[in-house]
N, CA, C and O atoms as CSV, one atom per row, in Angstrom:
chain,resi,resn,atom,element,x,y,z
A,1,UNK,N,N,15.914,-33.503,-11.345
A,1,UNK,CA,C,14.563,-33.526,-11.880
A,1,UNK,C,C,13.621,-32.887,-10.863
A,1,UNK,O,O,13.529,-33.296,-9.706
A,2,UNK,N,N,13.117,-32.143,-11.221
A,2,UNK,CA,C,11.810,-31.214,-10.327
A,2,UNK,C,C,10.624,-31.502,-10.333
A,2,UNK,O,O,9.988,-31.282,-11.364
A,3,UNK,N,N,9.943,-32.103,-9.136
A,3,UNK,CA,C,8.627,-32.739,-8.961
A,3,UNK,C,C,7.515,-31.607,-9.017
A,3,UNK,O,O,7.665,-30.428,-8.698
A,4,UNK,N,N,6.300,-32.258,-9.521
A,4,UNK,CA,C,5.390,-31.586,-10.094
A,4,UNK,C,C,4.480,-30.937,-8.890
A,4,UNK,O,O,4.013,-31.618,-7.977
A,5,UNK,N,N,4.334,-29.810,-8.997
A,5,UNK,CA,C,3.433,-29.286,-7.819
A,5,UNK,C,C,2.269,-29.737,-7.904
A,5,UNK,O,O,1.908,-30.017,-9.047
A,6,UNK,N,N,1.261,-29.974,-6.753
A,6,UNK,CA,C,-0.153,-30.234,-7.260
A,6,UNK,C,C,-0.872,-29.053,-6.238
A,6,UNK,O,O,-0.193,-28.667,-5.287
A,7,UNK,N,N,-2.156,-28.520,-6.421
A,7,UNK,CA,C,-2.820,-27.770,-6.085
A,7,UNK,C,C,-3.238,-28.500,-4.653
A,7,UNK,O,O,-3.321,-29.723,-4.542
A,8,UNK,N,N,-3.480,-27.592,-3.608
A,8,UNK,CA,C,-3.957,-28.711,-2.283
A,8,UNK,C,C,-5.678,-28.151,-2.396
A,8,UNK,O,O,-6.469,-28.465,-1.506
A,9,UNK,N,N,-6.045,-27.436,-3.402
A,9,UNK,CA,C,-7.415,-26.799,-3.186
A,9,UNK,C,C,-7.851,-28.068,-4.129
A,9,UNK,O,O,-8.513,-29.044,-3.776
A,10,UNK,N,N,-7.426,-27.855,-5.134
A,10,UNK,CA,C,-8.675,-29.243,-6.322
A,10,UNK,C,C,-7.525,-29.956,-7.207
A,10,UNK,O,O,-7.708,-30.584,-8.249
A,11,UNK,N,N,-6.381,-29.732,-6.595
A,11,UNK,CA,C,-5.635,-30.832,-7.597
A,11,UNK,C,C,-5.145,-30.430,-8.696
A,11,UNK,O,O,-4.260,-31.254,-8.927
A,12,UNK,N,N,-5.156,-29.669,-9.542
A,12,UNK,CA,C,-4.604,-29.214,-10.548
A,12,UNK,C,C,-3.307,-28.809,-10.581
A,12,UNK,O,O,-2.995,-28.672,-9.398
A,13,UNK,N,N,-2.186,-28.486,-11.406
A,13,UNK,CA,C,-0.804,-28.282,-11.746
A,13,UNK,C,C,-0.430,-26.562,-10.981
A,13,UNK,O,O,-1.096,-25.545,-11.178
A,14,UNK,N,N,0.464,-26.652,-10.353
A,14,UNK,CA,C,0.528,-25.231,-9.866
A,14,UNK,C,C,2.397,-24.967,-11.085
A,14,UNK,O,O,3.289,-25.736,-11.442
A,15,UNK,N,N,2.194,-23.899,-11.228
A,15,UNK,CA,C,3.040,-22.871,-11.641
A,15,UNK,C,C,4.028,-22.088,-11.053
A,15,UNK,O,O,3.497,-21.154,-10.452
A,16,UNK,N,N,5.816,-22.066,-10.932
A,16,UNK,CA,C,6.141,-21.933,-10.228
A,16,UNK,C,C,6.509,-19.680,-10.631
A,16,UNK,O,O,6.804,-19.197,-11.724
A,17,UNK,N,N,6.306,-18.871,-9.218
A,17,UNK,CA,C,6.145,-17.248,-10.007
A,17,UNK,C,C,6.930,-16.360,-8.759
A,17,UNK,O,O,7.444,-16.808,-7.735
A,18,UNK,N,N,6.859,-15.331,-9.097
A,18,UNK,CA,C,7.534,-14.391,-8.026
A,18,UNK,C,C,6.614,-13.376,-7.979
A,18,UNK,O,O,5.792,-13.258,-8.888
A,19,UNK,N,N,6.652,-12.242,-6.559
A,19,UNK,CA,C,5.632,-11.258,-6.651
A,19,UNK,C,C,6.046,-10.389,-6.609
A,19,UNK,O,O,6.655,-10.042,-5.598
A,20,UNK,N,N,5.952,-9.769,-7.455
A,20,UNK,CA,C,5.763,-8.541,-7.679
A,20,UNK,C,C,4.899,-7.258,-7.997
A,20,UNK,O,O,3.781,-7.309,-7.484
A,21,UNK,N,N,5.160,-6.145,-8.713
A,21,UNK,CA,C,3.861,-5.359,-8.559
A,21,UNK,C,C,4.202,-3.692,-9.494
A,21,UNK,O,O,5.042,-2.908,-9.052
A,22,UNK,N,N,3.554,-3.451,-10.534
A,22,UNK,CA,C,3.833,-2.480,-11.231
A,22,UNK,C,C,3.564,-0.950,-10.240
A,22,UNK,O,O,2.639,-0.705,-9.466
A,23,UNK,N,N,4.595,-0.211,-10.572
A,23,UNK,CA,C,4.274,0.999,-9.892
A,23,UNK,C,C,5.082,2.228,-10.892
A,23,UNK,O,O,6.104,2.098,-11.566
A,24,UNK,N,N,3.969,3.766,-10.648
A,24,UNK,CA,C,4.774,4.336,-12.179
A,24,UNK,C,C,4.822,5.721,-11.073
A,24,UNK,O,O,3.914,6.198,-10.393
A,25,UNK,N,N,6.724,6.261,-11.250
A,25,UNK,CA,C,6.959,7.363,-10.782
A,25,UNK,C,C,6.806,8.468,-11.352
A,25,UNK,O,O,6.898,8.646,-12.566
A,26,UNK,N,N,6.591,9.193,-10.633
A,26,UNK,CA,C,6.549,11.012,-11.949
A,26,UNK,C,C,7.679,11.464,-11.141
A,26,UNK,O,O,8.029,11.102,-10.018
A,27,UNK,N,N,8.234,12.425,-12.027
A,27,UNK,CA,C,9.069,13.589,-11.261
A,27,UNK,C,C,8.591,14.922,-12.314
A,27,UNK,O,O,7.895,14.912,-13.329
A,28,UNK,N,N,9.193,15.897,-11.691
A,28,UNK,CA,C,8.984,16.902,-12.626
A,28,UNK,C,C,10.406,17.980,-12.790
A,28,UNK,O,O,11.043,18.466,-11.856
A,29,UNK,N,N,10.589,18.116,-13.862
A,29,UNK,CA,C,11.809,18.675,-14.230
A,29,UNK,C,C,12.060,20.088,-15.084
A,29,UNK,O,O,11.245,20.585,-15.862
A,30,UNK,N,N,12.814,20.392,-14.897
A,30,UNK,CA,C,13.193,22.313,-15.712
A,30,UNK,C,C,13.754,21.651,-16.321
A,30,UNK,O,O,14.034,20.485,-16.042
A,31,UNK,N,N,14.111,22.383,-17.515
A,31,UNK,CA,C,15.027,22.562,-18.916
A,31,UNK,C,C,16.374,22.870,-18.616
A,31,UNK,O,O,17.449,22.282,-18.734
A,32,UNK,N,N,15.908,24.212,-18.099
A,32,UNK,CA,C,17.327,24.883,-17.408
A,32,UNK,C,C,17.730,25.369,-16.233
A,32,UNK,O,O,18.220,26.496,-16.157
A,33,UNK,N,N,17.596,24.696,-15.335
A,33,UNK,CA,C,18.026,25.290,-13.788
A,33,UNK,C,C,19.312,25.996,-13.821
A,33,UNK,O,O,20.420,25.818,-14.326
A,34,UNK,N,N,18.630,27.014,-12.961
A,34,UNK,CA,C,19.744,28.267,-12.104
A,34,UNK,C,C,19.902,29.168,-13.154
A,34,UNK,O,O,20.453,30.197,-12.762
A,35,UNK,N,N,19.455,29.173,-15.086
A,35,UNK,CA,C,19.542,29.916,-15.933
A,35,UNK,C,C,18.982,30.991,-15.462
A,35,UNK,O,O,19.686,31.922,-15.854
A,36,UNK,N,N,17.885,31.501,-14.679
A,36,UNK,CA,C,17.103,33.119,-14.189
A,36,UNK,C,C,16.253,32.855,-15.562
A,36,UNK,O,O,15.150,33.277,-15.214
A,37,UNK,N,N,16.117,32.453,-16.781
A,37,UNK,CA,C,14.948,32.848,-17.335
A,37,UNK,C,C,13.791,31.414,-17.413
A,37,UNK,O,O,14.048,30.240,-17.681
A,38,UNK,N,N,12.704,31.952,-17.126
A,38,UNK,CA,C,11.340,31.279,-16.579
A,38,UNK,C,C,10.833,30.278,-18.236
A,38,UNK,O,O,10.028,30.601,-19.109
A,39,UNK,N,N,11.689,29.054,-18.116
A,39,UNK,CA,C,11.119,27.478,-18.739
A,39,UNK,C,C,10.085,27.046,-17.981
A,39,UNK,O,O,10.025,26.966,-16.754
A,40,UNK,N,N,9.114,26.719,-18.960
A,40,UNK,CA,C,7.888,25.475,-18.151
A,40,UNK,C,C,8.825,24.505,-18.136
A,40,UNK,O,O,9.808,24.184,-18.804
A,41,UNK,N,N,7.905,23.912,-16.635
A,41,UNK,CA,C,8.679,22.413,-16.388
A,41,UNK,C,C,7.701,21.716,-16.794
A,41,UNK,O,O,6.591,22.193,-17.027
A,42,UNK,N,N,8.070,20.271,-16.949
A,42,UNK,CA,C,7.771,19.419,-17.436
A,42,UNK,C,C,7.437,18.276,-16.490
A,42,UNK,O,O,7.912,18.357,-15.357
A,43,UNK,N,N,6.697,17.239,-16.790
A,43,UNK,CA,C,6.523,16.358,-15.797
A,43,UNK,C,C,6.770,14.750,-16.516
A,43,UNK,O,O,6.128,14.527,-17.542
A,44,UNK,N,N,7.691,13.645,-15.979
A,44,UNK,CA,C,7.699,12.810,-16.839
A,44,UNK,C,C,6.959,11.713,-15.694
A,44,UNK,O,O,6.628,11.967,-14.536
A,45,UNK,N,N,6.825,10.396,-16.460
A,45,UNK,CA,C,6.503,9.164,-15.573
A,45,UNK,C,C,6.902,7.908,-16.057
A,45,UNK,O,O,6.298,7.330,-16.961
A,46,UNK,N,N,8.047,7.396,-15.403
A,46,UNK,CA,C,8.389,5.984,-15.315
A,46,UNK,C,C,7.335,4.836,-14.903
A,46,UNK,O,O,6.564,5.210,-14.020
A,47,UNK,N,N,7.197,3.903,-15.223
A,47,UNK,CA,C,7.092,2.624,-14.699
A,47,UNK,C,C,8.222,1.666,-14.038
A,47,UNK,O,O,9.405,1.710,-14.374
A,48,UNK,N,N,7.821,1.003,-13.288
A,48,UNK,CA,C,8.876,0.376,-12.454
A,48,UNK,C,C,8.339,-0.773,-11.770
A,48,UNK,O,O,7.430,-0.694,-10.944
A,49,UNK,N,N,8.891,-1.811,-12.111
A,49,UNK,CA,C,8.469,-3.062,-11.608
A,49,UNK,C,C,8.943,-3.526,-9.877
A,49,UNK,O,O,10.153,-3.672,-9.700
A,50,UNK,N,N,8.392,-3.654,-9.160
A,50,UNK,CA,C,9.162,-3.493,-8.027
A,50,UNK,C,C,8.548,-4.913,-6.849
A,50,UNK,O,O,7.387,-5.242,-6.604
A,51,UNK,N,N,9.734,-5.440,-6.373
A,51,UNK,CA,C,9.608,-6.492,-5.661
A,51,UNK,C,C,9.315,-6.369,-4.603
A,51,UNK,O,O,9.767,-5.381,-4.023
A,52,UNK,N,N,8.285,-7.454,-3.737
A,52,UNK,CA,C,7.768,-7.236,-2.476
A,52,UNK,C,C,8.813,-8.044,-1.244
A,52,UNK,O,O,9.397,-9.018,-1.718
A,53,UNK,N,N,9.037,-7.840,-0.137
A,53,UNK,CA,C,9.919,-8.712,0.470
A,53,UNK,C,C,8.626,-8.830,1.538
A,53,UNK,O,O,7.485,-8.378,1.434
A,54,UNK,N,N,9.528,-9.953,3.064
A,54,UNK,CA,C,9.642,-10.354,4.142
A,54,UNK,C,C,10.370,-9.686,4.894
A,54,UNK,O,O,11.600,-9.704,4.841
A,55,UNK,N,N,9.680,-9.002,5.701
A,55,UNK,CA,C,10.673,-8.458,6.829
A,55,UNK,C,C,10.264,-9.193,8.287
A,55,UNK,O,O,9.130,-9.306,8.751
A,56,UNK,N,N,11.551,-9.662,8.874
A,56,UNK,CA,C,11.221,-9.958,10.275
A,56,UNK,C,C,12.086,-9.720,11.342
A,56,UNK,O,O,13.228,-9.720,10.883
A,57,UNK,N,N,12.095,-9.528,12.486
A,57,UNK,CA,C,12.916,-9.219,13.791
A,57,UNK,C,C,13.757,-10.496,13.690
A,57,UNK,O,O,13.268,-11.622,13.596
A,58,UNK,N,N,14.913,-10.251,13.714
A,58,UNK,CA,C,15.931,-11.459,14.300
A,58,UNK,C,C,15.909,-11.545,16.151
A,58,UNK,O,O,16.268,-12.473,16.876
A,59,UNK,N,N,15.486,-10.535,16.422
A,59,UNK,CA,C,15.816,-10.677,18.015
A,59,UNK,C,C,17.265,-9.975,18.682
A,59,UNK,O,O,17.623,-10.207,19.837
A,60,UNK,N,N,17.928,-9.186,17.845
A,60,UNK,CA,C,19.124,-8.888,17.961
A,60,UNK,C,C,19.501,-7.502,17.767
A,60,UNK,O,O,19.101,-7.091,16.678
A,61,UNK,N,N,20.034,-6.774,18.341
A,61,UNK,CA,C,20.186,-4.909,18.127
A,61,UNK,C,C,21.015,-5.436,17.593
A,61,UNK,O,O,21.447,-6.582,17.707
A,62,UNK,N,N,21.518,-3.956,16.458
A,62,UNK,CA,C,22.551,-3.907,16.123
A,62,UNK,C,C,22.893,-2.059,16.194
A,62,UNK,O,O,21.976,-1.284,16.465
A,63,UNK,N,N,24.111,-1.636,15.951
A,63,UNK,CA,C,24.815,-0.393,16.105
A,63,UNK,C,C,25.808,0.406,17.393
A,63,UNK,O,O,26.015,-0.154,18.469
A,64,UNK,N,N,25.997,0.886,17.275
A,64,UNK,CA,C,26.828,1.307,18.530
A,64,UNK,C,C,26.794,1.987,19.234
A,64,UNK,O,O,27.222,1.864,20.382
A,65,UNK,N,N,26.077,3.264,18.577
A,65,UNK,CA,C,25.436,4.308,19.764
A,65,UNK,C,C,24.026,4.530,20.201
A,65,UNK,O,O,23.449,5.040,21.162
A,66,UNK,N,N,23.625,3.752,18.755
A,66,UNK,CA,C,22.059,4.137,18.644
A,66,UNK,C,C,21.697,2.635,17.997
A,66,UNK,O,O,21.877,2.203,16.858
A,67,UNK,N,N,21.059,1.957,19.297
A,67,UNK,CA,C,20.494,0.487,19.359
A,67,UNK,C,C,19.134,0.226,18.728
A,67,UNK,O,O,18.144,0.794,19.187
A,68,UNK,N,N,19.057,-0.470,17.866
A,68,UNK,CA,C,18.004,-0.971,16.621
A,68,UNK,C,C,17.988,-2.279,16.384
A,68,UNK,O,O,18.931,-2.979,16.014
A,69,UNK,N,N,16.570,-2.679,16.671
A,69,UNK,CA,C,16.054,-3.966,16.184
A,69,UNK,C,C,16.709,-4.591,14.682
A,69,UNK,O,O,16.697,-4.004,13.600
A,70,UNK,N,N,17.052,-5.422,14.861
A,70,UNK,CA,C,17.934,-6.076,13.380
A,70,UNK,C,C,16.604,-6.719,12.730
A,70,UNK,O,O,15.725,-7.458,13.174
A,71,UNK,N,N,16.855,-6.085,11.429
A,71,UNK,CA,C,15.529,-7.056,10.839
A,71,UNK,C,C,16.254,-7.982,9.329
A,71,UNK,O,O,17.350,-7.657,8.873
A,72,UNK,N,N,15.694,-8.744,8.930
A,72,UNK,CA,C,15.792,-9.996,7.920
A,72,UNK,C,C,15.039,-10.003,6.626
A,72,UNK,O,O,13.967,-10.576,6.426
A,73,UNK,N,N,15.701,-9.327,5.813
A,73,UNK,CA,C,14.819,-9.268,4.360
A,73,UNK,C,C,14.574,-10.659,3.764
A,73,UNK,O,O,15.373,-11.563,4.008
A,74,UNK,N,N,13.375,-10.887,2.902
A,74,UNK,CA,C,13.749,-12.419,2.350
A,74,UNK,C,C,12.034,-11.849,1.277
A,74,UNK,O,O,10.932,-11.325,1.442
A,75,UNK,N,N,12.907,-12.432,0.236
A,75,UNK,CA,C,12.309,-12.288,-1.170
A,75,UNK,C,C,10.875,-13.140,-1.210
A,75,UNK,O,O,10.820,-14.296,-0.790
A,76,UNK,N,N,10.109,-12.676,-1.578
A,76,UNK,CA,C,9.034,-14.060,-1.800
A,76,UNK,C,C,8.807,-14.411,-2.935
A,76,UNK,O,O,9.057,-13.673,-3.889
A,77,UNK,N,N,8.293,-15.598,-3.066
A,77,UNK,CA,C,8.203,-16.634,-4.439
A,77,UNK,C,C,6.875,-17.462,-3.991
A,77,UNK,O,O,6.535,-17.521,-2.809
A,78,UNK,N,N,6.073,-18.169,-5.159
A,78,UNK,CA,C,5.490,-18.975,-5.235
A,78,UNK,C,C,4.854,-19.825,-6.357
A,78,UNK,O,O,5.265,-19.723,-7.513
A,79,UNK,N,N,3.549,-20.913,-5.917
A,79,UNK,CA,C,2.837,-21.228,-7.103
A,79,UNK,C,C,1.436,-20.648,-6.864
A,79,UNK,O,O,0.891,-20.038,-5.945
A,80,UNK,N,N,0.951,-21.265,-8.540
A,80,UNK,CA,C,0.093,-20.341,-8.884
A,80,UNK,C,C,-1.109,-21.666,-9.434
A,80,UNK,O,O,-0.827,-21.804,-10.625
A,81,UNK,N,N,-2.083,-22.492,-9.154
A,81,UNK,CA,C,-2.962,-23.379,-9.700
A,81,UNK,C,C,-3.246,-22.594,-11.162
A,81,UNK,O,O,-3.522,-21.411,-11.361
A,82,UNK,N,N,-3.022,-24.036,-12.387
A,82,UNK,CA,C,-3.621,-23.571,-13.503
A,82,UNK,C,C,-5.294,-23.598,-13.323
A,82,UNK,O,O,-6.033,-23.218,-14.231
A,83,UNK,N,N,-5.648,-23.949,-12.415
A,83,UNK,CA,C,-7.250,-24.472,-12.851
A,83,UNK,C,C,-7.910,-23.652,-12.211
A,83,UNK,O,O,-8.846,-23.051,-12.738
A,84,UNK,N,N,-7.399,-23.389,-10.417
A,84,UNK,CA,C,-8.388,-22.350,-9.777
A,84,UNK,C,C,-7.838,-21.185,-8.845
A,84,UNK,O,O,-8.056,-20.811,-7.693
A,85,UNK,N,N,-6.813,-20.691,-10.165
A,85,UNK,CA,C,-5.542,-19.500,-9.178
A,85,UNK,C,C,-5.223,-19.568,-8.342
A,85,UNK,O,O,-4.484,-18.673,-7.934
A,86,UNK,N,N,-5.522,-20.574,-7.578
A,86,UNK,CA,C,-4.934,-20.159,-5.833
A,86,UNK,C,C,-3.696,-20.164,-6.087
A,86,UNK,O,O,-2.994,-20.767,-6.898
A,87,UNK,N,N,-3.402,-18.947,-4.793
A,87,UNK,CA,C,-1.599,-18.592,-4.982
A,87,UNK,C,C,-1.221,-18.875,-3.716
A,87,UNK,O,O,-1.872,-18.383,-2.794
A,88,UNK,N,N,0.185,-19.932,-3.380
A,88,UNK,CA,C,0.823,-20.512,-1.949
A,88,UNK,C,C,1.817,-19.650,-2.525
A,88,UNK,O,O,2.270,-19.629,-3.669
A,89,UNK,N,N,2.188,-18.621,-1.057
A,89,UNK,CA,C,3.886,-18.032,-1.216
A,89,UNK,C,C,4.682,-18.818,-0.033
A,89,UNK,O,O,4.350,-19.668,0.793
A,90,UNK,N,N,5.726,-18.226,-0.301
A,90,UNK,CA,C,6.756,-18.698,0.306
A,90,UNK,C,C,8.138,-17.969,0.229
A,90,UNK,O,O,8.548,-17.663,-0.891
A,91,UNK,N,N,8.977,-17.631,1.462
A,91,UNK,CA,C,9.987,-16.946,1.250
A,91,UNK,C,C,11.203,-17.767,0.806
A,91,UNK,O,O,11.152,-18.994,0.896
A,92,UNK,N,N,12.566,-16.998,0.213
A,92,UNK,CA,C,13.550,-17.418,-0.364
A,92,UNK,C,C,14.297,-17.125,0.109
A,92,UNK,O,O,14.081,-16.160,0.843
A,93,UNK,N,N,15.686,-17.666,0.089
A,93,UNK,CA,C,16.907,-16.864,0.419
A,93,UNK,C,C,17.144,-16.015,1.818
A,93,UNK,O,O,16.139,-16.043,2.530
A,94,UNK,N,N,18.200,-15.302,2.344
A,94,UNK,CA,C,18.326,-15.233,3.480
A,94,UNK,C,C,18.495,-13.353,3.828
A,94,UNK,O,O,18.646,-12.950,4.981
């Protein structure tokens, strides 16, 4: 059973969410590459939903010839107050 979040700003029910963040790619493309005769290109654009992480130094190189700071991805998550938006994050996973 999962206990109920409460808001630490005014008390209200928090919402449990993940962050993320819309972002829209273009590329632009020929019809017919390497054909020699001159197609307009075209330009398209995706959308793409894309997740924010945590990055941090472990304190530790890693590699063998060429020594690099080891770093620690970790997903973030949080809640969300129904009453006065405040948003608490928090990282996940390792």
């Amino acid at each position: 059973m999962s206990v109920q979040q409460m808001c630490p700003k005014c008390g209200g029910n928090m919402v449990d969410g993940e962050l993320s963040y819309f972002a829209e790619r273009s590329s632009v493309q020929s019809n017919m590459p390497f054909s020699g005769i001159p197609v307009p290109e075209f330009s398209t654009t995706q959308g793409v939903n894309e997740t924010i992480f945590w990055e941090e130094k472990t304190g530790k190189k890693t590699g063998i010839i060429f020594k690099r700071d080891e770093t620690r991805r970790m997903g973030l998550r949080g809640f969300r107050c129904t009453l006065c938006n405040y948003v608490e994050l928090f990282t996940k996973g390792t």
